[in-house]
ZADO-1210 file (C-alpha; in nm, 4 decimals, padded with zeros to 6 digits):
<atoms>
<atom x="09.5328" y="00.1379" z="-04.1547" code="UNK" pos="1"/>
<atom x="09.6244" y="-00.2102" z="-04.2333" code="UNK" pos="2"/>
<atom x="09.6251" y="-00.3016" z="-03.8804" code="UNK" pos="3"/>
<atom x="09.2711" y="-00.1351" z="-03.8561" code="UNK" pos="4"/>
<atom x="09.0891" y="-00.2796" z="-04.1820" code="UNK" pos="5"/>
<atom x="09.3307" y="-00.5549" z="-04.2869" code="UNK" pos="6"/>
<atom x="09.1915" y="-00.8921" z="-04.3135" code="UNK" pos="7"/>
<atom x="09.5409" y="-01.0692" z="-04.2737" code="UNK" pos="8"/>
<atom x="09.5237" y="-00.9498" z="-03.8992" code="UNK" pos="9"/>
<atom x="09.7785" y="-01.1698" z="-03.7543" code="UNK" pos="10"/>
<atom x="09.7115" y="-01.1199" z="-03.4039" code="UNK" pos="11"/>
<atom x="09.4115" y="-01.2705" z="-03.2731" code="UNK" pos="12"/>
<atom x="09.1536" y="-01.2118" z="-02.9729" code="UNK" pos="13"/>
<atom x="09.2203" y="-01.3512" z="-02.6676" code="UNK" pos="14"/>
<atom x="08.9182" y="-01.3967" z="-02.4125" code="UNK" pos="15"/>
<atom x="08.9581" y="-01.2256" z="-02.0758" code="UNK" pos="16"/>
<atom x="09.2434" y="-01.0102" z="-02.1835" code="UNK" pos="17"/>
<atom x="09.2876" y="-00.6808" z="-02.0991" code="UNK" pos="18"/>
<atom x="09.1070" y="-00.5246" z="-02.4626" code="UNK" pos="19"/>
<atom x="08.7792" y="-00.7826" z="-02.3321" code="UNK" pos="20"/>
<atom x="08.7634" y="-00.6602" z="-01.9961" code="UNK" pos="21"/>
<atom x="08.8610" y="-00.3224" z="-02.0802" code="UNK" pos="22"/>
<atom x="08.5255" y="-00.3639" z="-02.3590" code="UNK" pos="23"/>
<atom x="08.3338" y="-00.5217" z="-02.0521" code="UNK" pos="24"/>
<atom x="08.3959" y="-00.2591" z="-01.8309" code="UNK" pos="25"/>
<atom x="08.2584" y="-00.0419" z="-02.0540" code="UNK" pos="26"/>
<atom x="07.9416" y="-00.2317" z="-02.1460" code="UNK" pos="27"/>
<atom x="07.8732" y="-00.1917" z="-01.7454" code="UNK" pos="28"/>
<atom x="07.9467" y="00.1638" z="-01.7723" code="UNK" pos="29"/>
<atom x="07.6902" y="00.2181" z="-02.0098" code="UNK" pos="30"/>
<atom x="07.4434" y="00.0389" z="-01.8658" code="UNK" pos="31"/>
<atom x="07.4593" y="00.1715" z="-01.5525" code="UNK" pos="32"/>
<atom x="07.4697" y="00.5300" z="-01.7326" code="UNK" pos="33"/>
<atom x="07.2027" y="00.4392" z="-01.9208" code="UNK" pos="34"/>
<atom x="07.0039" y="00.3659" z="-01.5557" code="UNK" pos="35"/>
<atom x="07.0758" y="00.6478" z="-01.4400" code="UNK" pos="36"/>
<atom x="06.9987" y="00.8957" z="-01.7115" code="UNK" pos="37"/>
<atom x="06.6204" y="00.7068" z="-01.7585" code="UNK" pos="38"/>
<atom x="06.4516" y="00.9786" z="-01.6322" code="UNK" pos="39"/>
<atom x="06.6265" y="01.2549" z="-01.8612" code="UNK" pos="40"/>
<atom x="06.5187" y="01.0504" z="-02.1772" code="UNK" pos="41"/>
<atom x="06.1467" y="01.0865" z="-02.0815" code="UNK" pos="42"/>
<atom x="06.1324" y="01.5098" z="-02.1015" code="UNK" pos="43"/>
<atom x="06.0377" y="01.6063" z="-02.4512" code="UNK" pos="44"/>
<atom x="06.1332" y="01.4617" z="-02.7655" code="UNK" pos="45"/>
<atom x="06.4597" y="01.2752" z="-02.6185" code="UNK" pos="46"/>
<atom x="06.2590" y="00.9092" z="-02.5457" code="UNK" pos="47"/>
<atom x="06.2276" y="00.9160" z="-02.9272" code="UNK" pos="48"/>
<atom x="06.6041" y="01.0819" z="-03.0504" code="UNK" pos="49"/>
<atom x="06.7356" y="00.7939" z="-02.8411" code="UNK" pos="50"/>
<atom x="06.5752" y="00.5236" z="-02.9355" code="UNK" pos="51"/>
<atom x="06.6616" y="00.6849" z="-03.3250" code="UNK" pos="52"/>
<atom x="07.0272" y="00.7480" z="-03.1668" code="UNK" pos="53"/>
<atom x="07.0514" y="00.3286" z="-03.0607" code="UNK" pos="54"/>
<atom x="06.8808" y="00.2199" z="-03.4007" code="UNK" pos="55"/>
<atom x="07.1704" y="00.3862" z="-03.5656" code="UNK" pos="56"/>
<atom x="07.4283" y="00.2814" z="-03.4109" code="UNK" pos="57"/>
<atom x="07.3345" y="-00.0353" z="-03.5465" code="UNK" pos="58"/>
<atom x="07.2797" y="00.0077" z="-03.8757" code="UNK" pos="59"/>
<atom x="07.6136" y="00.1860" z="-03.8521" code="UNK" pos="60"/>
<atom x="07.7933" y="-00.1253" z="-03.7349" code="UNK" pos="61"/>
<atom x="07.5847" y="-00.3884" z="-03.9915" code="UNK" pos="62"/>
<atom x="07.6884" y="-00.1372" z="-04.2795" code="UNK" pos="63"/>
<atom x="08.0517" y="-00.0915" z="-04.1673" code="UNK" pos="64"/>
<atom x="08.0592" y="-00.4806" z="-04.1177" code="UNK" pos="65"/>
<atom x="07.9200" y="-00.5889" z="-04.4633" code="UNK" pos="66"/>
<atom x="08.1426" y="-00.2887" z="-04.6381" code="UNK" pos="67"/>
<atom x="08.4431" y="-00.4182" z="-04.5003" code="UNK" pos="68"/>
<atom x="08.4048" y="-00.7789" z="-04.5898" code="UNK" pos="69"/>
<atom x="08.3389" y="-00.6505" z="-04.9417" code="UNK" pos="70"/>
<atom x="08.6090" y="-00.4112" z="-04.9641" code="UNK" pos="71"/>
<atom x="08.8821" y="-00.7102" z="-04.8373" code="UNK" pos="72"/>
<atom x="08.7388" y="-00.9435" z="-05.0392" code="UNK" pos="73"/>
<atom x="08.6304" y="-01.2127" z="-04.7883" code="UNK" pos="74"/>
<atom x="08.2148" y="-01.1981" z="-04.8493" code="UNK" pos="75"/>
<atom x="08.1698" y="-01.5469" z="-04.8681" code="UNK" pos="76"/>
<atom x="07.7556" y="-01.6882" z="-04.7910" code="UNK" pos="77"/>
<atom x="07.8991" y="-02.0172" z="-04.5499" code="UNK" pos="78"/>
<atom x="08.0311" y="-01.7277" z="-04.3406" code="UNK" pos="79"/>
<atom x="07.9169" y="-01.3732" z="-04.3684" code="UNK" pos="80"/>
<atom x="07.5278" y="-01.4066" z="-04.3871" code="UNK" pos="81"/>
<atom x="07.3837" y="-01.2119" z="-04.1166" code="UNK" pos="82"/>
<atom x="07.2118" y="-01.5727" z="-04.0061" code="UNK" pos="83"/>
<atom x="07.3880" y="-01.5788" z="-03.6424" code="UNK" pos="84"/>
<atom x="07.1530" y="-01.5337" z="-03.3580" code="UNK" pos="85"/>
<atom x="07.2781" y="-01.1973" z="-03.2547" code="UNK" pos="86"/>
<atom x="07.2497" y="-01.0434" z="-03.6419" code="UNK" pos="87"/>
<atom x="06.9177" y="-01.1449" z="-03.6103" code="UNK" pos="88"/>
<atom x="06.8513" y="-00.9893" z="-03.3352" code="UNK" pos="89"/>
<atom x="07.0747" y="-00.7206" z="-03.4512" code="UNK" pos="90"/>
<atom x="06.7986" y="-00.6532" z="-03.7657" code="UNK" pos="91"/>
<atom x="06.4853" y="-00.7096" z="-03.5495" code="UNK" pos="92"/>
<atom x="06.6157" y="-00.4053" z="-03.3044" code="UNK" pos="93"/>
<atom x="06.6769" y="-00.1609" z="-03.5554" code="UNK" pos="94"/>
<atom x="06.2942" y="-00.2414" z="-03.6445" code="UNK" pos="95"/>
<atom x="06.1730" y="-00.2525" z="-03.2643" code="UNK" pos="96"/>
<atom x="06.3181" y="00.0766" z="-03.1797" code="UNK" pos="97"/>
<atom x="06.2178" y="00.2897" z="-03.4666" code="UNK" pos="98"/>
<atom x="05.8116" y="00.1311" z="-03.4441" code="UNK" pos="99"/>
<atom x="05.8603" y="00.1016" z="-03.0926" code="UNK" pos="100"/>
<atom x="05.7231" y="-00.2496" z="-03.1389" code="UNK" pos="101"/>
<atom x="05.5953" y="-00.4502" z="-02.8575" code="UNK" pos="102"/>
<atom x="05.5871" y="-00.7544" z="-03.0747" code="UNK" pos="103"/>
<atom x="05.9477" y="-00.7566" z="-03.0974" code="UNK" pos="104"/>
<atom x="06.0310" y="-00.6397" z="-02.8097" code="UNK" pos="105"/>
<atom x="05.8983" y="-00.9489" z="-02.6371" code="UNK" pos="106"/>
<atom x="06.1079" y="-01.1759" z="-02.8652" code="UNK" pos="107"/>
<atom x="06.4083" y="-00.9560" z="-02.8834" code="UNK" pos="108"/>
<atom x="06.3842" y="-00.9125" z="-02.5239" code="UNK" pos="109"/>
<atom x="06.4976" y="-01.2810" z="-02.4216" code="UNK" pos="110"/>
<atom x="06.6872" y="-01.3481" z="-02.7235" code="UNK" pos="111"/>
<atom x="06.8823" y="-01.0464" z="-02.7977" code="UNK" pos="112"/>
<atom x="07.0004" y="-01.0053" z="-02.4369" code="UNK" pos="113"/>
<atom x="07.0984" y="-01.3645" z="-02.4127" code="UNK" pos="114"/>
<atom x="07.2242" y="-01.4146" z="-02.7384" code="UNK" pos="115"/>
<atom x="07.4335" y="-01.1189" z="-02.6864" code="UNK" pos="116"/>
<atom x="07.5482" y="-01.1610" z="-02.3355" code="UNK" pos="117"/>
<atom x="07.6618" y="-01.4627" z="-02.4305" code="UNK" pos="118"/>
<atom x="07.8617" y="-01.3024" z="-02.7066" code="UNK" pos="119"/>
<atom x="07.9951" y="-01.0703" z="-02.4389" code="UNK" pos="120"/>
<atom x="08.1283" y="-01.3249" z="-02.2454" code="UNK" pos="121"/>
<atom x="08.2964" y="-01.5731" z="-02.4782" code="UNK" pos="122"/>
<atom x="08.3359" y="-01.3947" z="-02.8485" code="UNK" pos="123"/>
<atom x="08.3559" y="-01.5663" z="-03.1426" code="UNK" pos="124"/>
<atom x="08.6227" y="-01.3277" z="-03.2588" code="UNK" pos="125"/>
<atom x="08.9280" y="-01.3636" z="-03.4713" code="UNK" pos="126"/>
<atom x="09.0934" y="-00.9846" z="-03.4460" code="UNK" pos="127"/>
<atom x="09.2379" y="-00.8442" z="-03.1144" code="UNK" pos="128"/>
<atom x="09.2066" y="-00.4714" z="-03.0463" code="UNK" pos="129"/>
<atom x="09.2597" y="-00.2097" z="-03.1598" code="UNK" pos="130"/>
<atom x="09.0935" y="-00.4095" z="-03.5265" code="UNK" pos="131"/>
<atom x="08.7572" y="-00.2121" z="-03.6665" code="UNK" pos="132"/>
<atom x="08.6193" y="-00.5905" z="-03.6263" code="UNK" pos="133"/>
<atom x="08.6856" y="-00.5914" z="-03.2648" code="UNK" pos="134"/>
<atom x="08.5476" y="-00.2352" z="-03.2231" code="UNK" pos="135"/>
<atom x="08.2085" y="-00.3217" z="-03.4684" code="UNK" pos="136"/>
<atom x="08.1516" y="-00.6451" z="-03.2619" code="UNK" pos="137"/>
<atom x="08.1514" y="-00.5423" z="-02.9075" code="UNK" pos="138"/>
<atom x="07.9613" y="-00.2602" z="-03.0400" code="UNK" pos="139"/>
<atom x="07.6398" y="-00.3643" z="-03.1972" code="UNK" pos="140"/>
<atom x="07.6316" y="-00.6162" z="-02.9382" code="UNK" pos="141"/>
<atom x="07.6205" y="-00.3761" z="-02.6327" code="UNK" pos="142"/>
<atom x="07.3991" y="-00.1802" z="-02.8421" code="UNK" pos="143"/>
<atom x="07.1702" y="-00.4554" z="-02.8554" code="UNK" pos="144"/>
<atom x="07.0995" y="-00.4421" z="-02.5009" code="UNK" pos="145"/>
<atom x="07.0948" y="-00.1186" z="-02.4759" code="UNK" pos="146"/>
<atom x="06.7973" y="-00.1046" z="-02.7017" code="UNK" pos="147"/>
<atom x="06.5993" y="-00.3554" z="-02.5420" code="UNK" pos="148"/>
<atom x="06.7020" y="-00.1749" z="-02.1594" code="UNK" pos="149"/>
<atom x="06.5785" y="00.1435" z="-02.3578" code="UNK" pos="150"/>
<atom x="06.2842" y="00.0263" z="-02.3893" code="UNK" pos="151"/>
<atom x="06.2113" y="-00.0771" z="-02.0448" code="UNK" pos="152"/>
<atom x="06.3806" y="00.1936" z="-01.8613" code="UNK" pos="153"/>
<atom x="06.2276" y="00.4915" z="-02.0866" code="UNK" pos="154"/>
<atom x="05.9798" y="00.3774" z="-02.2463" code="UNK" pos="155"/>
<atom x="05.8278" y="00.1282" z="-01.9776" code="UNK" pos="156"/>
<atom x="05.7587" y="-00.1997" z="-02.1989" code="UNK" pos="157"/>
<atom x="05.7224" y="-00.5118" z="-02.0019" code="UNK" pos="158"/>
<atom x="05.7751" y="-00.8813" z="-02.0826" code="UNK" pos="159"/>
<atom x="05.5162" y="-01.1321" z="-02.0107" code="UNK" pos="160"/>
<atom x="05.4836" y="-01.5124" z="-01.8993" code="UNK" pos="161"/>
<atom x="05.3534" y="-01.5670" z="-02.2725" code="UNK" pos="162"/>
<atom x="05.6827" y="-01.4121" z="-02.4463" code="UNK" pos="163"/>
<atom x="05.8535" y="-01.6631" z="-02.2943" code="UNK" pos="164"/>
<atom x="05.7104" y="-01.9062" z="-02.5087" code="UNK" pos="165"/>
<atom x="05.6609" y="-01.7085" z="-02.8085" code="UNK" pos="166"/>
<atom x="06.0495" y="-01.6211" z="-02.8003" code="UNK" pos="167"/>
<atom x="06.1148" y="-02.0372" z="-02.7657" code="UNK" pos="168"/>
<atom x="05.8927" y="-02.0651" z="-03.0846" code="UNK" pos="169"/>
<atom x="06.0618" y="-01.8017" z="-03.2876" code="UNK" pos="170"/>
<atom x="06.3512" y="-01.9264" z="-03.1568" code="UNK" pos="171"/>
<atom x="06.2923" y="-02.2765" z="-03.2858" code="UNK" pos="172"/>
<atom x="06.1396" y="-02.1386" z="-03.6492" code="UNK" pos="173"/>
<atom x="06.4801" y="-01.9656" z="-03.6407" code="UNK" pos="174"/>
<atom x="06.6782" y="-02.3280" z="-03.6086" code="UNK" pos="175"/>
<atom x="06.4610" y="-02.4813" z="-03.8789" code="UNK" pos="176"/>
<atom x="06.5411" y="-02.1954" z="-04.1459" code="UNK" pos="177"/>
<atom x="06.9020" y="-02.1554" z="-04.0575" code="UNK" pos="178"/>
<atom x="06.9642" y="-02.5230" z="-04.0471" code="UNK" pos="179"/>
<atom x="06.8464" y="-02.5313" z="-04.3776" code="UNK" pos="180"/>
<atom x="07.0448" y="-02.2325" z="-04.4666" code="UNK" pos="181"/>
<atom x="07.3217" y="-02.4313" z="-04.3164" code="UNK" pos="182"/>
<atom x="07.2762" y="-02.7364" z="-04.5561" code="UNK" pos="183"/>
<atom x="07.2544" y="-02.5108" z="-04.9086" code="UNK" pos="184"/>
<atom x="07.6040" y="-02.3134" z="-04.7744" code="UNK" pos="185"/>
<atom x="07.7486" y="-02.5141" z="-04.6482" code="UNK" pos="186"/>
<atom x="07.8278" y="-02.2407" z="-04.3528" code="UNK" pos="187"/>
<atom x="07.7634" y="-02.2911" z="-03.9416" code="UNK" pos="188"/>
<atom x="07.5226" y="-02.0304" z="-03.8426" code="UNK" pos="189"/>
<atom x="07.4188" y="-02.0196" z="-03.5132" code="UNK" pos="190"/>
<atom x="07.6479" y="-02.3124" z="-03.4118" code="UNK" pos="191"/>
<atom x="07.4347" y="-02.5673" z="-03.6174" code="UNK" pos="192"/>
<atom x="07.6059" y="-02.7802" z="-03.7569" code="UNK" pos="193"/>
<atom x="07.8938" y="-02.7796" z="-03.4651" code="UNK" pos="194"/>
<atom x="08.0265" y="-02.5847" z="-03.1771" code="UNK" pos="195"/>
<atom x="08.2542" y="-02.3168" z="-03.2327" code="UNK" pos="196"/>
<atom x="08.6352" y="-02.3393" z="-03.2508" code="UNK" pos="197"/>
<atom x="08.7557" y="-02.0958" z="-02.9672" code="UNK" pos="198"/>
<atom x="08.5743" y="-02.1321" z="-02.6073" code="UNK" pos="199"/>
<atom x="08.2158" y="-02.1342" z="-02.5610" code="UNK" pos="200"/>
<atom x="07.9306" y="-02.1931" z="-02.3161" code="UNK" pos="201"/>
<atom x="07.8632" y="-02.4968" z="-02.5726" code="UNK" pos="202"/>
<atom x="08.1509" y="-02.6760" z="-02.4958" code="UNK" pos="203"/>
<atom x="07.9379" y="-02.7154" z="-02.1429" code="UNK" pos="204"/>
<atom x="07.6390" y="-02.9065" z="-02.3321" code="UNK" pos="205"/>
<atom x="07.7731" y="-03.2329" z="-02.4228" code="UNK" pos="206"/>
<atom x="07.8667" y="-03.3590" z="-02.8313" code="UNK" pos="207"/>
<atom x="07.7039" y="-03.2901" z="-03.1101" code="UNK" pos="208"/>
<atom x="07.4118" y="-03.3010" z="-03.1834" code="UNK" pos="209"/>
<atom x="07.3396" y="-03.3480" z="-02.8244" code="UNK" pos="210"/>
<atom x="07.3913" y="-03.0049" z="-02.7135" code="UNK" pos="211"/>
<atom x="07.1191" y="-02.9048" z="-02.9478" code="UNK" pos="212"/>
<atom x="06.8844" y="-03.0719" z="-02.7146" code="UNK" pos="213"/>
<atom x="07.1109" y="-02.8858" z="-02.4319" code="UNK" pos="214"/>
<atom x="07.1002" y="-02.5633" z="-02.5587" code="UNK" pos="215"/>
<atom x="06.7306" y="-02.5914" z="-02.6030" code="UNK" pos="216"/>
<atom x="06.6421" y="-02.6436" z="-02.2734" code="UNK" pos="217"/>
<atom x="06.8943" y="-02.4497" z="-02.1351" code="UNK" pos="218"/>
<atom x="06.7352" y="-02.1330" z="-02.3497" code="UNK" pos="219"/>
<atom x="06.4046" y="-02.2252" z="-02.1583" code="UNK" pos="220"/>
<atom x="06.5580" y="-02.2250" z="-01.8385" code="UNK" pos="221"/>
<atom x="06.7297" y="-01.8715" z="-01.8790" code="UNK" pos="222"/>
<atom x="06.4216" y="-01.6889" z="-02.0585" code="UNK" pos="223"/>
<atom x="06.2217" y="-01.7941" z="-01.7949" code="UNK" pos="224"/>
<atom x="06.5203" y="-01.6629" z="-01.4979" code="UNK" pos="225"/>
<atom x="06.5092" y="-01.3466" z="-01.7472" code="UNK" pos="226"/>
<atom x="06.0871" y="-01.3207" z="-01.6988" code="UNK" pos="227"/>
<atom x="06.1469" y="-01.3701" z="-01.3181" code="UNK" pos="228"/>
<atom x="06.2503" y="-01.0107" z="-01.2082" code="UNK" pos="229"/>
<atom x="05.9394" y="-00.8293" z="-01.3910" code="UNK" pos="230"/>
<atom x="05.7138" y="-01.1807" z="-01.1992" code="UNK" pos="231"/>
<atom x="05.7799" y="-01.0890" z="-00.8593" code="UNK" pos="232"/>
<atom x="05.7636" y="-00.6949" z="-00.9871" code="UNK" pos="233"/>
<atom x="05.3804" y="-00.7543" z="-01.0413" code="UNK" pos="234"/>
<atom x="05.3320" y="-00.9905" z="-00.7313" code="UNK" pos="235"/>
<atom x="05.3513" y="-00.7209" z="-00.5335" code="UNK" pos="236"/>
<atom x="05.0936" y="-00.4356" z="-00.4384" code="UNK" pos="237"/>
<atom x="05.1074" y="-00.1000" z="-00.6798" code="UNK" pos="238"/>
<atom x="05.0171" y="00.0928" z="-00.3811" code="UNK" pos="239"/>
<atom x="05.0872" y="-00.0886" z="-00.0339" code="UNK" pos="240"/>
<atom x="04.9362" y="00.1284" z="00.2258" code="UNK" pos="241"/>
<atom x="05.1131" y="00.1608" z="00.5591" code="UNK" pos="242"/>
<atom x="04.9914" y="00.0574" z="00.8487" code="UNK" pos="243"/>
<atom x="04.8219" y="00.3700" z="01.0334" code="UNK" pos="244"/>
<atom x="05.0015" y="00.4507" z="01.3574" code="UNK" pos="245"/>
<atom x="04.8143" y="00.6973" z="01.5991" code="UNK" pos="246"/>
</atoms>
């Protein structure tokens, strides 16, 4: 149990060994089952048990997460606040899937996938598998996604040229009250006040503060790569008719 719970964990995570793309290939796996299984969801009541079923699988993993740092001991505010991108995200999910918002989803849509993704690809993790921390984090961020892939696969939501920019002005709202947060804790949410110690995308961006300005226009770039797929989906004709051949 110590080696599950323990906050002493001696053995850290390593990106890109076999416990990440082991948790990777399962991520896929679920998306692509999701995919798959779109149809199914829309008989009956099952649209709305799954969306339920993602919400709380959430919850499940913010609850387990803010138990455990109580129960070791380690709730501290510069570095247990749910103030990171993806625990934002995280919060406005739970709320998107159980109202079955279309508000959020066009914020959560852009910044919970990339936020998370990014996650995915370079953690900012400190406990190797088999730890509940390494379990609760690769969780509730694959969960993320699938929420927001819910919601466009089963339930048909669609982002527009306009979320684009409304996600880059929650997203910069979000800088200005974390920042802040980031001065009265002293803490780093979101990468703030500097990059992150293991590996990142960041290290990419330039020096602080620099890759602030990076990071900004990089978001821009992706949401709008992000918006291009569902573009060209309603360039083209609902109903083409073929040509008539006698």
């Amino acid at each position: 149990m110590e080696r599950f719970f323990g906050a002493n964990e001696a053995e850290g995570f390593t990106a890109f060994s076999g416990a990440h793309w082991a948790a990777l290939t399962v991520f896929a796996a679920l998306v692509l089952a999701l995919y798959g299984s779109r149809n199914w969801f829309t008989r009956g009541n099952r649209a709305l048990r799954g969306r339920i079923a993602i919400a709380l699988i959430l919850v499940l993993c913010e609850t387990g997460l803010n138990v455990w740092y109580a129960a070791e001991g380690i709730y501290d505010v510069r570095y247990t606040l749910p103030l990171e991108l993806c625990s934002i995200s995280l919060y406005l999910s739970v709320f998107m899937l159980l109202f079955k918002s279309r508000l959020l989803f066009q914020v959560v849509y852009f910044t919970g996938i990339g936020g998370a993704l990014m996650a995915l690809a370079t953690p900012v993790l400190w406990y190797a598998f088999p730890h509940f921390r390494f379990f609760e984090f690769f969780a509730a961020h694959i969960a993320i996604i699938l929420g927001v892939l819910y919601l466009i696969w089963v339930e048909g939501f669609r982002p527009t040229f306009k979320s684009v920019f409304l996600a880059m002005g929650y997203l910069n709202v979000l800088l200005v009250a974390v920042g802040t947060a980031n001065f009265l804790t002293g803490g780093n949410y979101m990468f703030l006040a500097h990059k992150p110690e293991t590996a990142s995308l960041l290290d990419y961006l330039g020096p602080y503060p620099w890759y602030l300005l990076s990071l900004e226009a990089a978001a821009l770039v992706i949401f709008l790569l992000m918006y291009l797929p569902f573009a060209l989906g309603s360039a083209r004709p609902k109903n083409p008719r073929l040509p008539h051949v006698r």
